[in-house]
C-alpha positions in Angstrom: 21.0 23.0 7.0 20.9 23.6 3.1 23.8 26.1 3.7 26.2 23.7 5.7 29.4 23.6 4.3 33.0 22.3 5.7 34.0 25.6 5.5 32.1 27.1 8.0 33.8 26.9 11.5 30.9 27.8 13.5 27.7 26.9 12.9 24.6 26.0 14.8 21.3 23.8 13.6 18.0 23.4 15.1 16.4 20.7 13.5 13.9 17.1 14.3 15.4 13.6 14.4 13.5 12.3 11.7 15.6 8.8 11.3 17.4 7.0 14.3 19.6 3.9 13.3 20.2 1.2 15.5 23.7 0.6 17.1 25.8 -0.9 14.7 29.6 -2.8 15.0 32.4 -2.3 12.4 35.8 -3.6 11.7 38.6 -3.2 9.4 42.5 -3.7 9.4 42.8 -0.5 11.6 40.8 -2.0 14.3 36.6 -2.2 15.0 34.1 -0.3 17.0 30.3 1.0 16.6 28.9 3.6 15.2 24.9 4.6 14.5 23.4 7.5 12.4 20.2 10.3 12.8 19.1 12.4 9.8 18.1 15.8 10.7 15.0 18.1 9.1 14.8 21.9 9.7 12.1 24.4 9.5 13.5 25.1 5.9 13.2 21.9 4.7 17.0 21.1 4.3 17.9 17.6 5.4 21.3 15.9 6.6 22.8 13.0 8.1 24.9 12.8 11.1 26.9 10.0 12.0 28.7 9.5 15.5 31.5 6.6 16.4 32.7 4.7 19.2 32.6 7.0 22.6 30.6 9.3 20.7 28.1 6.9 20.1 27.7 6.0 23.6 27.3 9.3 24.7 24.1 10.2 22.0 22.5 7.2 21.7 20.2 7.1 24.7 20.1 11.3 24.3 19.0 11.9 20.3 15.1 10.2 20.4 13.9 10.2 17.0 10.8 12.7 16.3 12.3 15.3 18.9 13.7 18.8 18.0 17.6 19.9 19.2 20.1 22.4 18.4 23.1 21.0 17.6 26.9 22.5 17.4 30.6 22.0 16.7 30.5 18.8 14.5 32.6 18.4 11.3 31.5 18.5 7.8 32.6 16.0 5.1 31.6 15.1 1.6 28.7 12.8 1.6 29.4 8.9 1.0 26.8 7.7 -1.7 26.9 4.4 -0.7 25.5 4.8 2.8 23.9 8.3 2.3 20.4 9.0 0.5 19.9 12.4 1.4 20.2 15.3 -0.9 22.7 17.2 0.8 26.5 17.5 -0.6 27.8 17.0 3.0 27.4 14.8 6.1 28.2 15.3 9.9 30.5 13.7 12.5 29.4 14.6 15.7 32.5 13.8 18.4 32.2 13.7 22.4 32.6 17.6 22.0 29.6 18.5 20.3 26.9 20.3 21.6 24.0 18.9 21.5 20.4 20.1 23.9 17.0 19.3 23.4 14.9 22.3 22.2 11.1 21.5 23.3 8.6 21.2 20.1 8.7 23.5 17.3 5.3 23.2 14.9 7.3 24.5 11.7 9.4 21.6 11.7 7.5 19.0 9.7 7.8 15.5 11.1 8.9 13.7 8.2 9.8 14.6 4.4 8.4 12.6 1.3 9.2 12.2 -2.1 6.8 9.2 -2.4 6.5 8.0 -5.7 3.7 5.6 -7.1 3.5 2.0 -6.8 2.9 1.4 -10.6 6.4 3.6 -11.7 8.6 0.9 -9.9 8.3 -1.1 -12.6 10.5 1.1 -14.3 13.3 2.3 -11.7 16.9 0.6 -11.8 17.3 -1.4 -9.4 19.4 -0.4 -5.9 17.0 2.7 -6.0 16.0 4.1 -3.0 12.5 5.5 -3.2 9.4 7.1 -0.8 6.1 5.1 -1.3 3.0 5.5 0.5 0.4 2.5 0.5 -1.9 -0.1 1.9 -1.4 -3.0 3.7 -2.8 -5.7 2.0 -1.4 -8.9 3.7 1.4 -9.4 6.5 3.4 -12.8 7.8 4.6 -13.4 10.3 8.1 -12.9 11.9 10.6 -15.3 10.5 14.6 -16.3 11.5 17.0 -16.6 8.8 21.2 -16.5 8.5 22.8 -14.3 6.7 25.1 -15.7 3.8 27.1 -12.8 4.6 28.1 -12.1 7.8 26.5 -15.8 9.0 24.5 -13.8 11.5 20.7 -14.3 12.3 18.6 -11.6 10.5 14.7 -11.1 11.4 12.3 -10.2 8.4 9.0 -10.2 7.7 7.3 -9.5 4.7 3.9 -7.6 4.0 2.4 -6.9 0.1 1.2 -3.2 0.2 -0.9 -1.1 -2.7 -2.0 2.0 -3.9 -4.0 3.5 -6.2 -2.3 3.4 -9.0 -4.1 0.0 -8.8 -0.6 -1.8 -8.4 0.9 -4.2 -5.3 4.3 -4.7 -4.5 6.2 -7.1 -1.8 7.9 -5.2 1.2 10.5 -6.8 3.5 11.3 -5.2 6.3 14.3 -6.1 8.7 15.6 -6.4 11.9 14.3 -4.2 14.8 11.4 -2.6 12.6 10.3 -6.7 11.9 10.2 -6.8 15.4 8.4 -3.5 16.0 5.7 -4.0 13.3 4.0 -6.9 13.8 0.8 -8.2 12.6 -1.6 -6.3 15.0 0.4 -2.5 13.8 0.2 -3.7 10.6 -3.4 -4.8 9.7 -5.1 -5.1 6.4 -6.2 -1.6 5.3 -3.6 -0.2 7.5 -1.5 2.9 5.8 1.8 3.3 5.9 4.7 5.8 4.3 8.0 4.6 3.5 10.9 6.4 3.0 14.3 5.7 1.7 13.5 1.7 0.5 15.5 0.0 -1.8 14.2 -1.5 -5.0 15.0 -4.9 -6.0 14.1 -7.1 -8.9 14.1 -10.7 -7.3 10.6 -12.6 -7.8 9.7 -9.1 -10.4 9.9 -5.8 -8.3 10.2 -5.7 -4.9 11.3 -3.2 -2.2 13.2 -3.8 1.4 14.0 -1.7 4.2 17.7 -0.5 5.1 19.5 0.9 8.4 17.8 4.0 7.2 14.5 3.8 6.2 12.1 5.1 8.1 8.0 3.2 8.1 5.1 5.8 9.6 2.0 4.0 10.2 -1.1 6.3 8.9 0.9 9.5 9.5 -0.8 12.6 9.8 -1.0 13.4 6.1 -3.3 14.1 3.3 -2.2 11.0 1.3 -3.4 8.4 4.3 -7.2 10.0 3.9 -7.1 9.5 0.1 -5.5 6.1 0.1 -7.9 5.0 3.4 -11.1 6.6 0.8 -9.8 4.2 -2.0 -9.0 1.4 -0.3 -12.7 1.3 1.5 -13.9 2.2 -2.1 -12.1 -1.1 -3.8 -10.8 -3.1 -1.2 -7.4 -3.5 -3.2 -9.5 -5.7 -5.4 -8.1 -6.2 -8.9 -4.7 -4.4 -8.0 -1.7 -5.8 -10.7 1.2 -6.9 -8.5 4.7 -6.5 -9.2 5.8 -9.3 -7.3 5.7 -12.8 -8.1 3.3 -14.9 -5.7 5.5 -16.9 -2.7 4.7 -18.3 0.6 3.8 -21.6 -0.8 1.6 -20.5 -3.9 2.8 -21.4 -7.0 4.5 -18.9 -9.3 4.9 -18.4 -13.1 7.4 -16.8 -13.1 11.4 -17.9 -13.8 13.6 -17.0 -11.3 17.8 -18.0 -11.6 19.9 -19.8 -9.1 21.3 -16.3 -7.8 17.6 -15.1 -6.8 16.8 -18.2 -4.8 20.0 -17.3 -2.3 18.8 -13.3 -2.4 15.2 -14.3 -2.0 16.7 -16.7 0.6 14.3 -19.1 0.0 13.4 -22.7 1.8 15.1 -20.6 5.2 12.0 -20.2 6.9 10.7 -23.4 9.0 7.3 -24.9 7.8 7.1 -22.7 4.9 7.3 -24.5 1.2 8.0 -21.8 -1.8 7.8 -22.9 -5.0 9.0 -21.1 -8.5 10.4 -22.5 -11.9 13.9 -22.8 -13.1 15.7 -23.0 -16.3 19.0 -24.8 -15.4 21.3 -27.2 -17.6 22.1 -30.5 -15.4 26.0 -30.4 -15.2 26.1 -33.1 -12.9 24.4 -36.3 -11.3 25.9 -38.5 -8.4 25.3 -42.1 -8.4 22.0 -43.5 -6.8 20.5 -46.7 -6.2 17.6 -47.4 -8.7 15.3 -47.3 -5.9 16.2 -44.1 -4.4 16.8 -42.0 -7.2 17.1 -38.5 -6.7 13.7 -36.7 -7.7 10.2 -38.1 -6.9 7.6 -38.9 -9.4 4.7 -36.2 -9.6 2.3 -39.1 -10.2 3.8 -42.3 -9.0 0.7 -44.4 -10.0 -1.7 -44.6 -12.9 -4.8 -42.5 -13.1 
């Protein structure tokens, strides 16, 4: 894979779906469609993205499974687009209806999954829109909730979960969508491990990190960092952990959030849930109000 270029004409790579997206629609002026994504690992460790469209899509969907091993043949190479693509490789694939693709049984020297995971303490310190590996403890989960996007005005599912590690630091996760749906409260139990890869960092509420089309969450993978993080966590039981998010879910926080984080945090969307934070703000305007009904409520209405 490390060797793919677009000027090779024939080529052929055996490799493990180690990322499937989900089906996904697009539009522009030239017309609309669907498209979905798989990132590919080899024996070598090289590591690529391939993207397939429209009747291509519908023909490998059902066929590429992610965590299985194929060859795969006679796709077209193109500079990768940084915007979409995390992966380290220079170049991406299209695979079209005439691409070969077979299933090629198990191979053991194909690892499962690549990790760069970095600790939970150093996000602090990242720019935000980075996409990073982390590997860490569940700490707390809620549950499933509905919201709109501003965007698109479509209904999104999220659910968020505070994880740690020991660096002795916590940070809020929100993961969307299908993998909401997927990892619910019973996979994702307190004490739980779990390795993340390719989640963005934001800085809404602090630090915070949030799952894209193509991140990938293992729970407690086969890997040397799940027994060390299991030994801490029975060890300290995430007590005393500095967090890197600021406290929601209707606890109060101190600290100031702007206008512009409440609609990225999308807060007051979920139903029965009160969040709470403090603002800065200069009143630029005030409609008119009855004395009697003015437009706040007194914190303390009485004496005493």
């Amino acid at each position: 894979i490390a060797t793919l270029n677009p000027y090779q004409n024939k080529w052929v790579i055996k490799a493990r779906v180690t990322s499937k997206g989900s089906m996904r629609t697009w539009s522009n002026n030239r017309g609309e469609g669907k498209l979905f994504s798989v990132e590919f690992l080899d024996a070598q460790g090289g590591q690529i993205r391939a993207t397939m469209f429209n009747e291509a899509a519908e023909k490998y969907y059902n066929i590429f499974e992610e965590g299985k091993v194929y060859t795969v043949s006679r796709g077209t190479l193109k500079s990768t687009n940084r915007r979409f693509n995390k992966l380290p490789h220079d170049y991406e694939i299209t695979l079209g209806r005439d691409a070969e693709v077979a299933f090629a049984g198990e191979d053991q020297k194909i690892k499962q999954q690549l990790y760069d995971f970095k600790k939970i303490a150093s996000v602090q310190d990242l720019p935000v829109d980075t996409f990073i590996d982390f590997c860490g403890v569940v700490q707390s989960v809620e549950p499933l909730a509905t919201i709109i996007s501003n965007r698109t005005k479509k209904e999104l599912l999220k659910r968020s979960l505070r994880v740690c590690d020991d660096s002795n630091t916590s940070i809020d996760l929100t993961i969307w969508n299908e993998k909401a749906e997927e990892l619910d409260e019973k996979v994702l139990q307190p004490g739980t491990v779990i390795a993340a890869k390719a989640v963005r960092v934001g800085d809404f509420g602090g630090r915070s990190l949030s799952t894209s089309f193509t991140s990938v969450i293992q729970v407690n993978p086969p890997i040397a960092d799940t027994e060390r993080l299991l030994n801490w966590y029975r060890t300290t039981q995430g007590q005393g952990v500095a967090s890197l998010s600021a406290a929601t879910g209707g606890s109060r926080s101190n600290k100031r959030i702007t206008i512009d984080d409440i609609q990225d945090l999308k807060m007051g969307l979920t139903e029965g849930k009160a969040e709470y934070f403090d603002l800065r703000a200069t009143l630029i305007f005030c409609r008119k109000y009855e004395l009697d009904r003015p437009p706040w409520y007194e914190a303390c209405p009485s004496d005493g």
